[in-house]
C-alpha positions in Angstrom: 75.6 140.5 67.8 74.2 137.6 66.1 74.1 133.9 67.4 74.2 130.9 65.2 71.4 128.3 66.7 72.8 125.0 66.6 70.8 121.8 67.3 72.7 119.2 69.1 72.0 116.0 67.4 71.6 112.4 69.8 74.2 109.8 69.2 72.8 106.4 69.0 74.9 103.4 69.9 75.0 99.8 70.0 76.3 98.1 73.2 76.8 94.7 73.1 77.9 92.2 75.9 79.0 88.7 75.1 78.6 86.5 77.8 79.2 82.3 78.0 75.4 81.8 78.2 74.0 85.0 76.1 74.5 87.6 73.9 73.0 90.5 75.5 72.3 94.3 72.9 71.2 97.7 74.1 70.5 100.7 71.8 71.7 103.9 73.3 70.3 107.2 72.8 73.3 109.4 74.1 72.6 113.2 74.0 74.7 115.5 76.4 75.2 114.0 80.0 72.3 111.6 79.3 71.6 108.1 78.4 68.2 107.2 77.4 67.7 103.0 77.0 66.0 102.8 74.0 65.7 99.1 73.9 67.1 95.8 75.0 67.6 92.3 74.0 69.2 88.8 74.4 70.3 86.0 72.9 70.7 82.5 74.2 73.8 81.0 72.7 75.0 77.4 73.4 77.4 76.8 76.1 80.1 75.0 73.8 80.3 78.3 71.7 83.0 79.9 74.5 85.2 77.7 76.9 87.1 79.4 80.0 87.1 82.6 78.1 88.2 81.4 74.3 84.9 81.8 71.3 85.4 78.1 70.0 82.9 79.2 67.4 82.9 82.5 66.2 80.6 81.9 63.4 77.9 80.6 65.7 78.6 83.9 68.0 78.9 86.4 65.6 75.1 84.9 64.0 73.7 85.3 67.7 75.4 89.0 67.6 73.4 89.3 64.8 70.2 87.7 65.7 69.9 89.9 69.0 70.7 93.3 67.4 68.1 92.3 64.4 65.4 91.4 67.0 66.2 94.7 68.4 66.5 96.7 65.5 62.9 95.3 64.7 61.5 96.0 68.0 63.1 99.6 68.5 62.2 100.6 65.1 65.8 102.2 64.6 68.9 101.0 62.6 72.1 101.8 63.9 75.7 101.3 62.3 78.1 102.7 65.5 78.5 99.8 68.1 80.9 99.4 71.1 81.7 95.7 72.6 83.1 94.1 75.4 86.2 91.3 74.9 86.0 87.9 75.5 90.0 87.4 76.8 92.0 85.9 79.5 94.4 88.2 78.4 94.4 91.9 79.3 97.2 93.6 80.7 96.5 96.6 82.8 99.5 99.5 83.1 99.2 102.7 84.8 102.4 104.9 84.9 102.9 108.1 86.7 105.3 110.2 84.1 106.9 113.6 84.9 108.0 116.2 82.0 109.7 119.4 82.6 109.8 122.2 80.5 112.6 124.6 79.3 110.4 127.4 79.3 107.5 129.2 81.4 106.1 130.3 78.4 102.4 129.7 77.7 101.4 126.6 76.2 100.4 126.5 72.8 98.9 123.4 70.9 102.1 122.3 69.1 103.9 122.3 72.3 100.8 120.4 74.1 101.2 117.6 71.5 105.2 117.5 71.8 104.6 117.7 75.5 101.7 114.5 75.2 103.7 112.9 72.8 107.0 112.5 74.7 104.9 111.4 78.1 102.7 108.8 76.0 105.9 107.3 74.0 107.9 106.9 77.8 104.7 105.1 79.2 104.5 102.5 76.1 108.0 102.1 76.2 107.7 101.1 80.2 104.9 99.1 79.7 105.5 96.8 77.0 108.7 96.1 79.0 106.6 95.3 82.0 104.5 93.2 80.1 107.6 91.4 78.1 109.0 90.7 81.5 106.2 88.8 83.3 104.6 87.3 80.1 107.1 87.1 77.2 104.6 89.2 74.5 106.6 91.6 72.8 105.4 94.8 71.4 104.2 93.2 68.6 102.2 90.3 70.1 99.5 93.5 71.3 97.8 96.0 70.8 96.6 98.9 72.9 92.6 99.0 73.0 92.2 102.2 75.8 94.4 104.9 76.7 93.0 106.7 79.4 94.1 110.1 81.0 93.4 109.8 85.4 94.8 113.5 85.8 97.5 115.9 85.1 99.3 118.2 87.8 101.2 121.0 86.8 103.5 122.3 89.0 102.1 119.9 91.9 98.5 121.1 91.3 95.7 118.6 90.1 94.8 119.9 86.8 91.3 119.5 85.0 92.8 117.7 81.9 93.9 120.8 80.2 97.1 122.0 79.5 96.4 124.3 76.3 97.5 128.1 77.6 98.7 127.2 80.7 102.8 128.1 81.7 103.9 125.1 84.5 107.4 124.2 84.3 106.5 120.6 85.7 103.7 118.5 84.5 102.8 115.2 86.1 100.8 112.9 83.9 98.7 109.6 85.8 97.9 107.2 82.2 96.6 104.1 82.2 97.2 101.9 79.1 95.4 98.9 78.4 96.4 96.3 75.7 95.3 93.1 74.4 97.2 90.2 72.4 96.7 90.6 69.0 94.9 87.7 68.0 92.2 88.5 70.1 92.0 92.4 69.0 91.6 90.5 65.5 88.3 89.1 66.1 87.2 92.6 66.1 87.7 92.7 62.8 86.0 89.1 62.0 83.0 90.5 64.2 83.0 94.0 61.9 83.2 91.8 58.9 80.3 89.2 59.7 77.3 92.1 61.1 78.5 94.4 58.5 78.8 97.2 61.7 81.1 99.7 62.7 82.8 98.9 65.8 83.9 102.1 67.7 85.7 100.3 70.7 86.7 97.8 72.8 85.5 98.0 76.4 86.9 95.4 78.8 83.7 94.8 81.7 86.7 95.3 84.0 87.4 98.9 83.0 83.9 99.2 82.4 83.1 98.6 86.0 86.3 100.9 87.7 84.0 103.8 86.0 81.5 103.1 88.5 83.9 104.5 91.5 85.6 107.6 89.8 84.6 108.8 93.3 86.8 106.3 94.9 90.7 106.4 95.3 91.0 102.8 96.7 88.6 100.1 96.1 88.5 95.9 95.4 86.0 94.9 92.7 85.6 91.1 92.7 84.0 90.3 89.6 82.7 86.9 90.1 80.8 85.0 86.5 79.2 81.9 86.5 83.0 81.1 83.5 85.3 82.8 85.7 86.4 85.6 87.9 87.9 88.8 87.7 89.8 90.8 90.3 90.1 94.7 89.6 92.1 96.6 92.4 92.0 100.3 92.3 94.7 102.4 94.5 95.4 105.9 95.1 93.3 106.6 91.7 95.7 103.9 89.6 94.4 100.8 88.5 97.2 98.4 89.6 95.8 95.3 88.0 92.6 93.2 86.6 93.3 90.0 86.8 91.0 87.0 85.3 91.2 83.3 86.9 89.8 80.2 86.5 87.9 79.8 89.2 83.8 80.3 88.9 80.6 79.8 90.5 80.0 76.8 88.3 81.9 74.7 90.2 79.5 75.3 93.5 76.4 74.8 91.4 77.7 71.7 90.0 78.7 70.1 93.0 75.3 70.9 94.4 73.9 69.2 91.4 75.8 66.4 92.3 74.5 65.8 95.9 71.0 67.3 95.6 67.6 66.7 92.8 67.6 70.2 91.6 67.7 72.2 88.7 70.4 75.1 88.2 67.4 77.8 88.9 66.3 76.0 92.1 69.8 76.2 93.2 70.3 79.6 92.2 67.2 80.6 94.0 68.0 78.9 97.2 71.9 79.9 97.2 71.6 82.2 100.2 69.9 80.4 102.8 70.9 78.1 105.2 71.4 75.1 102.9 73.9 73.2 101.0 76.2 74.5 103.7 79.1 71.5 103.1 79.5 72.4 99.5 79.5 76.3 100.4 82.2 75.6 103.1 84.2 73.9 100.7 83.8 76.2 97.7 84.1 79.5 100.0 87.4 77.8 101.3 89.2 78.0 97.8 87.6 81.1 97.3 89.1 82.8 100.3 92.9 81.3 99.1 92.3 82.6 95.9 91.3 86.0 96.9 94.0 86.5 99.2 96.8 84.6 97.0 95.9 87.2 93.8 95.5 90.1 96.1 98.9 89.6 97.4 100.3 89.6 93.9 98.8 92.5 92.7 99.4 94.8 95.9 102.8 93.2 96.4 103.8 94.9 99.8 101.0 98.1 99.5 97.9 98.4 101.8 95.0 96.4 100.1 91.6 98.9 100.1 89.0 97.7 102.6 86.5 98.9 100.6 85.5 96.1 98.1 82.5 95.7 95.5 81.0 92.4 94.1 79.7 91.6 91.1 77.5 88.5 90.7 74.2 88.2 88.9 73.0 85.9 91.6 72.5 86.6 95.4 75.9 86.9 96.9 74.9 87.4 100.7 76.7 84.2 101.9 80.6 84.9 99.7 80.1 88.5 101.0 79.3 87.6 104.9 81.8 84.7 105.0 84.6 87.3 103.3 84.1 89.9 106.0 84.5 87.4 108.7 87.7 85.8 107.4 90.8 87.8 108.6 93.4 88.4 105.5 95.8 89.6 107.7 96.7 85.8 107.9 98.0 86.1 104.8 100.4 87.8 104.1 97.9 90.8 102.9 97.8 94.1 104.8 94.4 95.3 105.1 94.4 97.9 108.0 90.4 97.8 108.7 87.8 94.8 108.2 86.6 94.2 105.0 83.3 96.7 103.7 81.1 96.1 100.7 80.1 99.4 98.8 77.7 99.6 96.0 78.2 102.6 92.9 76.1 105.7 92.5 73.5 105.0 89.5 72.2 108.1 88.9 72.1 109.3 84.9 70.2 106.9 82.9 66.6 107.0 81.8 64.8 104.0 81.4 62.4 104.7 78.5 61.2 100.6 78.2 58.3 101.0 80.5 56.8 97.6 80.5 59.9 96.5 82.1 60.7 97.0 85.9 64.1 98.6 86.9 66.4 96.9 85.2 69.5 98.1 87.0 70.7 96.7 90.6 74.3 95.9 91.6 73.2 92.6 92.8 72.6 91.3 89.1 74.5 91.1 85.5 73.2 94.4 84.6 75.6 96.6 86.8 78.3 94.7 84.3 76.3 96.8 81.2 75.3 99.9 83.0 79.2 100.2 83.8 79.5 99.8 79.7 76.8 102.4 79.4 78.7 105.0 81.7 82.0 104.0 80.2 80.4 104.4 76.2 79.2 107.9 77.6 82.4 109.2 79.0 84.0 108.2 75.8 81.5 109.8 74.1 82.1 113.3 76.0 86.0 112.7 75.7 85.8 112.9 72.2 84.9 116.7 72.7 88.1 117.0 74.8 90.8 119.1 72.9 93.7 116.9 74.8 91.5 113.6 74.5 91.7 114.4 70.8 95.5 115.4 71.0 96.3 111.9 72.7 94.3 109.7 70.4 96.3 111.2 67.3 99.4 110.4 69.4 98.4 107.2 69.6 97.7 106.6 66.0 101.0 108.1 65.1 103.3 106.2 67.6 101.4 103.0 68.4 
């Protein structure tokens, strides 16, 4: 018998994180299950350029886009067309659906009848969530568009499947999707981006799914995603992602009222956060934090059990939120959390740093965790494109969305 050798040829990728302050680029070198950093830079952009989570000027954004990658094109030696981004929007709308399809027939499952099968399950979970959305927000169907479509598991006759349906003979199938969508106008500066850099972009990736990836190995978890322009709240339960939810409410506000009563500069602020000082300001601040939490919390969980495990994000020290959150008791509120409050930290275990005259760039207590979640989540859409189903689903998509 003869075998065919096939190289496998690296994928190389652009990942690019806008941020209030800074455009941030990596170049990926993606082959297999690994990431290799190939190189890294940033862009200082001015303040005024994004406001609470709207680009103000997308001309001046899109030229520091394209200033970072440039600088890092130069530095890398490497040209790369393919890039994948993150979205600057207040409004994302997160919908999971648990959907249930039963078959005529035990027969085995051929490809046609996988697609009918995906086809009918993906149609009855747009159909329920643009309802949901029309309901609390008043967007209709056309107002978004959907940005990820995401597969959490199939069960077939009860049992946890391993995404693969093809030649199998249930007669139930239970499919856990989660949908996420963005308004229009905002999926349209996409296009203005594509149009100004002249580069392909592959996908959208919100830092808030970005950052669920971290915790596949996690049915319940709080991830409280806290930017010095605002925060996010992501809460994961039993495997669904019930909601990410953005407010307007930031770390700015402590660091200027700091400012206000002390001679220091935002870095000696930020440097000193976690000790015992400015403890008037922190009480104050970590008051409206706690109401916040718990108010959001409530909505989202409604009258489920909120996780106890929670992760936070900030790229400063966090020591004195995280202490003061574990001593405040929620069940105050009218939030049901069954144990005291424990921060977790993600597994980082697949990427290569090649960059050696830089130190470890990764740890969960700074910004970077947001783009090694970005990493991870560009890899795993990577590896889904060699799915047979995740193939089957995105031609759904494109043929009922």
């Amino acid at each position: 018998m003869n075998f065919e050798k096939k190289e496998i040829t690296a994928k190389y990728i652009w990942i690019i994180d806008i941020w209030t302050y800074k455009i941030r680029v990596w170049i990926c070198k993606m082959l297999n299950r690994n990431v290799e950093l190939i190189w890294y830079w940033e862009k200082r952009q001015d303040i005024n350029d994004i406001d609470l989570l709207e680009i103000k000027n997308l001309e001046n954004v899109c030229e520091n886009i394209r200033q970072a990658i440039e600088k890092a094109e130069i530095d890398a030696k490497i040209k790369i067309s393919d890039f994948m981004i993150n979205v600057i929007s207040p409004n994302l709308f997160f919908e999971s659906s648990n959907i249930n399809y039963t078959r005529e027939n035990t027969n085995q499952i051929d490809e046609k009848e996988a697609y009918e099968i995906l086809k009918s399950l993906e149609t009855q979970a747009f159909r329920n969530h643009y309802k949901r959305i029309k309901n609390s927000t008043w967007y209709s169907k056309s107002d978004l568009k959907l940005i990820i479509s995401d597969i959490i598991s199939i069960s077939l006759d009860s049992e946890v499947n391993n995404k693969n349906i093809i030649w199998t003979n249930p007669k139930n199938i239970s499919l856990k999707l989660l949908n996420i969508f963005i308004t229009q106008n905002k999926f349209e500066l996409k296009e203005q981006i594509w149009k100004y850099l002249k580069k392909n972009i592959t996908n959208i990736i919100p830092s808030e799914f970005a950052l669920i990836s971290l915790f596949n190995h996690k049915k319940n978890v709080v991830i409280i995603d806290l930017w010095n322009s605002n925060t996010s709240i992501i809460v994961k339960k039993d495997n669904f992602v019930l909601w990410a939810k953005k407010l307007s409410f930031w770390i700015n506000d402590l660091i200027k009222k700091i400012r206000q009563n002390y001679r220091l500069t935002r870095i000696d602020i930020i440097n000193t956060i976690d000790s015992d000082s400015y403890l008037k300001e922190k009480t104050e601040f970590l008051e409206i934090f706690k109401d916040i939490i718990a108010i959001s919390l409530e909505d989202i969980l409604k009258w489920e059990i909120c996780p106890n495990d929670f992760f936070m994000v900030w790229w400063w020290a966090n020591k004195f939120i995280k202490d003061f959150l574990q001593e405040t008791n929620f069940n105050n509120y009218n939030l049901k959390l069954v144990k005291s409050i424990s921060f977790i930290s993600p597994k980082i275990d697949f990427i290569d740093d090649k960059i050696t005259e830089n130190p470890l760039w990764i740890d969960s207590v700074k910004s970077n965790i947001n783009i090694y979640a970005m990493i991870k989540t560009a890899l795993d859409f990577i590896k889904k494109d060699k799915s047979k189903i995740e193939r089957t689903l995105k031609e759904i998509i494109q043929e009922i969305n």
